[in-house]
Structure formats: structure tokens, C-alpha cells
MDTraj code that builds the backbone (N, CA, C; nanometers):
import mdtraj as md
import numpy as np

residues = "UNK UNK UNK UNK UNK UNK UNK UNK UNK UNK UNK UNK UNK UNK UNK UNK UNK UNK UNK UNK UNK UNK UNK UNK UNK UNK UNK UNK UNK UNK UNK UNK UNK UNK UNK UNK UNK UNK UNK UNK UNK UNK UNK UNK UNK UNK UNK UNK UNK UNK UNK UNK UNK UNK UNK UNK UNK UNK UNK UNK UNK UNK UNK UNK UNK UNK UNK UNK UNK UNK UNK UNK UNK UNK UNK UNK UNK UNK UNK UNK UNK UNK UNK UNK".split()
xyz = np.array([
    [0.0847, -0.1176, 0.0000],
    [0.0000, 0.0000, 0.0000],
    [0.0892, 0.1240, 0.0000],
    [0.0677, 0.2087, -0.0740],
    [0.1482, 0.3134, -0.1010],
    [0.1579, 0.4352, 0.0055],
    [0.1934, 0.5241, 0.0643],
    [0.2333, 0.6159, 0.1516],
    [0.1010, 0.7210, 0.1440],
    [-0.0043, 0.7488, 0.2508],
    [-0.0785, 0.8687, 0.2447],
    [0.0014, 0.9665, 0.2219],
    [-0.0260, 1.0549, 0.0971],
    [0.0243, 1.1553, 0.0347],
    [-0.0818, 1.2835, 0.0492],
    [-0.1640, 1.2800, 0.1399],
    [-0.2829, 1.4016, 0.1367],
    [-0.1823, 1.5255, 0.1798],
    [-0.2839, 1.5862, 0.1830],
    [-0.2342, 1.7299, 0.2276],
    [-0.1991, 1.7364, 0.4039],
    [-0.3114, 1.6822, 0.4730],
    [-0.2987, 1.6984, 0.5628],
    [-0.1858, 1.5313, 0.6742],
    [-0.1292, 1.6664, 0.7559],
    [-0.0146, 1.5514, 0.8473],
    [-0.1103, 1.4814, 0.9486],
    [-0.0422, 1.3681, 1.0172],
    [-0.1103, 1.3061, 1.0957],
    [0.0126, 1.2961, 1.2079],
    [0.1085, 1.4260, 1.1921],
    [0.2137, 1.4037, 1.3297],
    [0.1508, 1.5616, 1.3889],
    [0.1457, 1.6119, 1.5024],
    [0.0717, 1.6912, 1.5585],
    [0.2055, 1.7003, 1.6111],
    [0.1884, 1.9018, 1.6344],
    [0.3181, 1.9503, 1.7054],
    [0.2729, 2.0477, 1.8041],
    [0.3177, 1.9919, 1.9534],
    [0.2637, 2.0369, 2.0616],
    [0.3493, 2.1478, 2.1453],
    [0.4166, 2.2523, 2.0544],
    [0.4818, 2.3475, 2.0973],
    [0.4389, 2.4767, 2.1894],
    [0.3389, 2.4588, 2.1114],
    [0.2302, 2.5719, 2.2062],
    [0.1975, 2.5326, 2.3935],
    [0.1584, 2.3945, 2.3438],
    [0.1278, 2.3737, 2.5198],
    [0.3090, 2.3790, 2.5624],
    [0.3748, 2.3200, 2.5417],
    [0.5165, 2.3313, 2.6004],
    [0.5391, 2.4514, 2.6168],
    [0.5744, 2.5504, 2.5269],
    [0.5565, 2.6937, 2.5952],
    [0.5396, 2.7840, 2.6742],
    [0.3636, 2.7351, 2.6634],
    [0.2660, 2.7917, 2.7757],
    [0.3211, 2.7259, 2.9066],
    [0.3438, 2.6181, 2.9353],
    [0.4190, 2.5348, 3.0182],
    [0.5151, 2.5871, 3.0772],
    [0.5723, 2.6287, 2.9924],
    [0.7318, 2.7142, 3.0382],
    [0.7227, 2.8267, 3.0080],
    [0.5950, 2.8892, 3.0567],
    [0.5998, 3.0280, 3.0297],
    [0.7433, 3.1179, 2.9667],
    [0.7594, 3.0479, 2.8149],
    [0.8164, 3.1069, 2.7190],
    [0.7591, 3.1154, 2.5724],
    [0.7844, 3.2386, 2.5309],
    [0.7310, 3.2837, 2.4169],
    [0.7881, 3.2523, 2.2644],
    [0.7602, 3.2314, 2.1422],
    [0.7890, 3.1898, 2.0688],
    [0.9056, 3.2541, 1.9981],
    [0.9380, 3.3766, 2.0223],
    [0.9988, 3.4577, 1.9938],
    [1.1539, 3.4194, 2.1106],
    [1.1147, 3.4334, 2.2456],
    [1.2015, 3.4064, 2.2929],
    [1.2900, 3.2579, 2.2576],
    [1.1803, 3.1350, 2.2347],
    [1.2855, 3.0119, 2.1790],
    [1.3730, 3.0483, 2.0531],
    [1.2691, 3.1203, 1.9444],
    [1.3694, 3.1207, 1.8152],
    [1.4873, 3.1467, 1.8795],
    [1.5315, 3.3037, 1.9810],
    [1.6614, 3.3737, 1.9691],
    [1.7574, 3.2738, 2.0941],
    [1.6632, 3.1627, 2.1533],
    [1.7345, 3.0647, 2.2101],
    [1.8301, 2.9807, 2.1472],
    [1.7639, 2.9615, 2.0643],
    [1.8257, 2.8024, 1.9634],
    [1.8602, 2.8930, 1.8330],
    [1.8468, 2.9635, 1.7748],
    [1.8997, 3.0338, 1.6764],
    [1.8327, 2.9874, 1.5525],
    [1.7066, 3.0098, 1.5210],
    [1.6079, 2.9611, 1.3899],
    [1.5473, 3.0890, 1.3715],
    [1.5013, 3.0712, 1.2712],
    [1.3812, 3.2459, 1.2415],
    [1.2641, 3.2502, 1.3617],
    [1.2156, 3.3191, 1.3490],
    [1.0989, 3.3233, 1.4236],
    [0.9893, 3.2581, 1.2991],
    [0.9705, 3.3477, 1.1887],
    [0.9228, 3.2649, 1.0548],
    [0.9260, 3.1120, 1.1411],
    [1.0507, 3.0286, 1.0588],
    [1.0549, 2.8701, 1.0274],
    [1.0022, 2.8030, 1.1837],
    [1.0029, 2.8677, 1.3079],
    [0.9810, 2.8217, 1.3949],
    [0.8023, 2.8194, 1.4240],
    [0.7559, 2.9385, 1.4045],
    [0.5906, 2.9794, 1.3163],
    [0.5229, 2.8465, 1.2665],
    [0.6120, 2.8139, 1.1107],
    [0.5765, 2.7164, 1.0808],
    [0.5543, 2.5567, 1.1365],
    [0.6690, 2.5094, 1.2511],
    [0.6819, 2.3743, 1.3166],
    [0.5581, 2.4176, 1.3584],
    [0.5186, 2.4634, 1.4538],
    [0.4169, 2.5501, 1.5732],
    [0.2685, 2.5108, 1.5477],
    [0.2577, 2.6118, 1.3532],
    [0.1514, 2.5332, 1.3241],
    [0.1208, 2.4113, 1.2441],
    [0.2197, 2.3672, 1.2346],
    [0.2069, 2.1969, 1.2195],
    [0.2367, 2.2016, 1.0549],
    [0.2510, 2.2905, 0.9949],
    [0.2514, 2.3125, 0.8591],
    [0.3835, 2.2539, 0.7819],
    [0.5132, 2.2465, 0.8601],
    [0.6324, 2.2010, 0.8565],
    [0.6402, 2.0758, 0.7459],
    [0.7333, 2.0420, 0.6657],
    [0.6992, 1.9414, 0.5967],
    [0.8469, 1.8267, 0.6708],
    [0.9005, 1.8817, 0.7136],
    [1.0356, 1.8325, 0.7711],
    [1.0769, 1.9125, 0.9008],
    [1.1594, 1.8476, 0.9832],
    [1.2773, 1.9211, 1.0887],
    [1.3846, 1.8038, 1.1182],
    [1.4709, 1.9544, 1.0888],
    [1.6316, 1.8829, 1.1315],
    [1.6246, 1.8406, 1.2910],
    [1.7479, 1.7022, 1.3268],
    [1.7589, 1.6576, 1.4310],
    [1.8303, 1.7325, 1.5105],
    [1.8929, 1.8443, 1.4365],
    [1.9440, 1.9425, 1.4975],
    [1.8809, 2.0466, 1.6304],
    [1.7857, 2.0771, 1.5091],
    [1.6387, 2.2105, 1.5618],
    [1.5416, 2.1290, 1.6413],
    [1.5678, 1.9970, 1.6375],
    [1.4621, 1.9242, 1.7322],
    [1.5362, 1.8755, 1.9114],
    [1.6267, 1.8714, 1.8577],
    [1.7521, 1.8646, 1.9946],
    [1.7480, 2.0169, 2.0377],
    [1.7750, 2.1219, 1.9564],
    [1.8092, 2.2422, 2.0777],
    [1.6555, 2.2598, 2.0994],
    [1.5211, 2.2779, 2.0685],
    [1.3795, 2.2666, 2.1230],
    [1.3509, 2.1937, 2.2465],
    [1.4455, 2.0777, 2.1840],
    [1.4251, 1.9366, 2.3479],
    [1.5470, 2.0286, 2.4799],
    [1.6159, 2.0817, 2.4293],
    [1.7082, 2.1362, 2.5149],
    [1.6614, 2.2564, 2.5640],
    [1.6381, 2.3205, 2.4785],
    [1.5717, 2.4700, 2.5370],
    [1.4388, 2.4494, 2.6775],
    [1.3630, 2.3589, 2.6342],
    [1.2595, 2.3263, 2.6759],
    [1.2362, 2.2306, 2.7957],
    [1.3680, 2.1708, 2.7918],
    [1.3578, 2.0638, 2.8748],
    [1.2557, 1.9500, 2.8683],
    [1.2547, 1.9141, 2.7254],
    [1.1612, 1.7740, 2.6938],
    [1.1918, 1.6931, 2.6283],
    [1.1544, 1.6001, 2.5823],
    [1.1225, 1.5133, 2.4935],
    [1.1134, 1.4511, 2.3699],
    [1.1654, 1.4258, 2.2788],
    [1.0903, 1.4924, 2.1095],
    [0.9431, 1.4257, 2.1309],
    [0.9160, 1.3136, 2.1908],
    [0.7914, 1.2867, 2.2117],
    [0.6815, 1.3349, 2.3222],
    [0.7414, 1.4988, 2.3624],
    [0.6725, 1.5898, 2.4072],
    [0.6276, 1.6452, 2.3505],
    [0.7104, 1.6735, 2.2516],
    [0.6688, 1.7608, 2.1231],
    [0.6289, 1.7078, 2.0132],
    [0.6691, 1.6060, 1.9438],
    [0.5520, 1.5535, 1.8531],
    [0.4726, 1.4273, 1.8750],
    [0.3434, 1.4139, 1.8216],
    [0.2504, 1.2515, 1.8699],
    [0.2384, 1.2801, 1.7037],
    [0.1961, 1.1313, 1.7031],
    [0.0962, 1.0757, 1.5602],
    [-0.0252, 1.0507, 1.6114],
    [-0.1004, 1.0668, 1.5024],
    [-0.2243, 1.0587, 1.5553],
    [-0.3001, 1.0343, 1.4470],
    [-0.2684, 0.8659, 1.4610],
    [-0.3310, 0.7772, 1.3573],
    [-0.4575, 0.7532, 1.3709],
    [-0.5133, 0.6748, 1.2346],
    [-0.6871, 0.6832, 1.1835],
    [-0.7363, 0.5547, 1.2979],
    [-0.8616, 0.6042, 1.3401],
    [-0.9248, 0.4823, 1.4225],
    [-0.9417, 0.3361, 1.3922],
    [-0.8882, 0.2639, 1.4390],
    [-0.8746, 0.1206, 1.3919],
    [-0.7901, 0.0692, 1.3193],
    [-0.6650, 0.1775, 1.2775],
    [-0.5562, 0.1259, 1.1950],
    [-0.4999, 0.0514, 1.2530],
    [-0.4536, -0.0719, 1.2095],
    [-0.3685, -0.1879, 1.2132],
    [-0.2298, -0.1633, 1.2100],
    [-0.1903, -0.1296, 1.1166],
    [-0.0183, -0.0712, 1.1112],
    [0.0258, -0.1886, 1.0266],
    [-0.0524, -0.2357, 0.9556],
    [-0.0173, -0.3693, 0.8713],
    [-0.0245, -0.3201, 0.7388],
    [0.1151, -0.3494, 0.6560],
    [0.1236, -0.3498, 0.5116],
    [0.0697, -0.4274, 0.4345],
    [-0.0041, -0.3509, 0.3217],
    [-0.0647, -0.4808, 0.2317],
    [0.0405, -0.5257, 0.1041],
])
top = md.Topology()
chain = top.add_chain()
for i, resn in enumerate(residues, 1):
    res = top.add_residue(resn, chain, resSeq=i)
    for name in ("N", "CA", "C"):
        top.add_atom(name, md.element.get_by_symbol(name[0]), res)
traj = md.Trajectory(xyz[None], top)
């Protein structure tokens, strides 16, 4: 079975609650870790089509989390995970 290619992602990016969490602002991480404020915008709203293991390590560092703090999948109800 070939790769869902839709538009929409099914990895959800939970930067916002981490944030709010750490009462820090989005602006303040960019000039933490050194990314635009822009490209960081984009992870945020989930729009991202990629991130370096780089920008995902200083986020986990800045933040003090997880990468699986910050991103879940959030697969279709009843999927199997079985290739046809």
C-alpha cells in the first residue's frame, strides 16, 4: 500500500502547550536556539513538511523535553499498522 500523500499531516506539534508550560514565548525560543521566528511559526503550526535533528535537539534542550513531548501521531481509528 502506497504512503498517504494528502495534504494533511497526521504528526501533531505540541509546541504551544510546552511553551505555555514554560511560560516562554515563541519569539524568545527562536533567539534561544537560533532559527527564524518565521521557520519556527511554521513547526508551531504543524505546517512544517520536515525538521532537522538538529532544531529538534536544541527545542528538546531549550525546553527541557522530549521529542515525544513535542511531537505525537495521531493515527486513523482502527488502523492496524499492517502493510498490504
Amino acid at each position: 500500500m502506497a504512503p498517504d500523500t494528502s495534504e494533511t499531516s497526521r504528526i501533531s506539534v505540541k509546541l504551544d502547550d510546552l511553551l505555555h508550560q514554560r511560560r516562554m514565548t515563541l519569539t524568545e525560543l527562536a533567539e534561544r536556539i537560533g532559527i527564524t521566528l518565521a521557520n519556527l511559526s511554521i513547526l508551531k503550526t504543524g505546517k512544517a513538511k520536515a525538521i532537522r535533528f538538529s532544531t529538534l535537539e536544541a527545542i528538546c534542550r531549550e525546553l527541557d523535553c522530549q521529542p515525544g513531548d513535542l511531537l505525537g501521531y495521531e493515527g486513523e481509528a482502527g488502523e492496524a499498522g499492517v502493510s498490504e
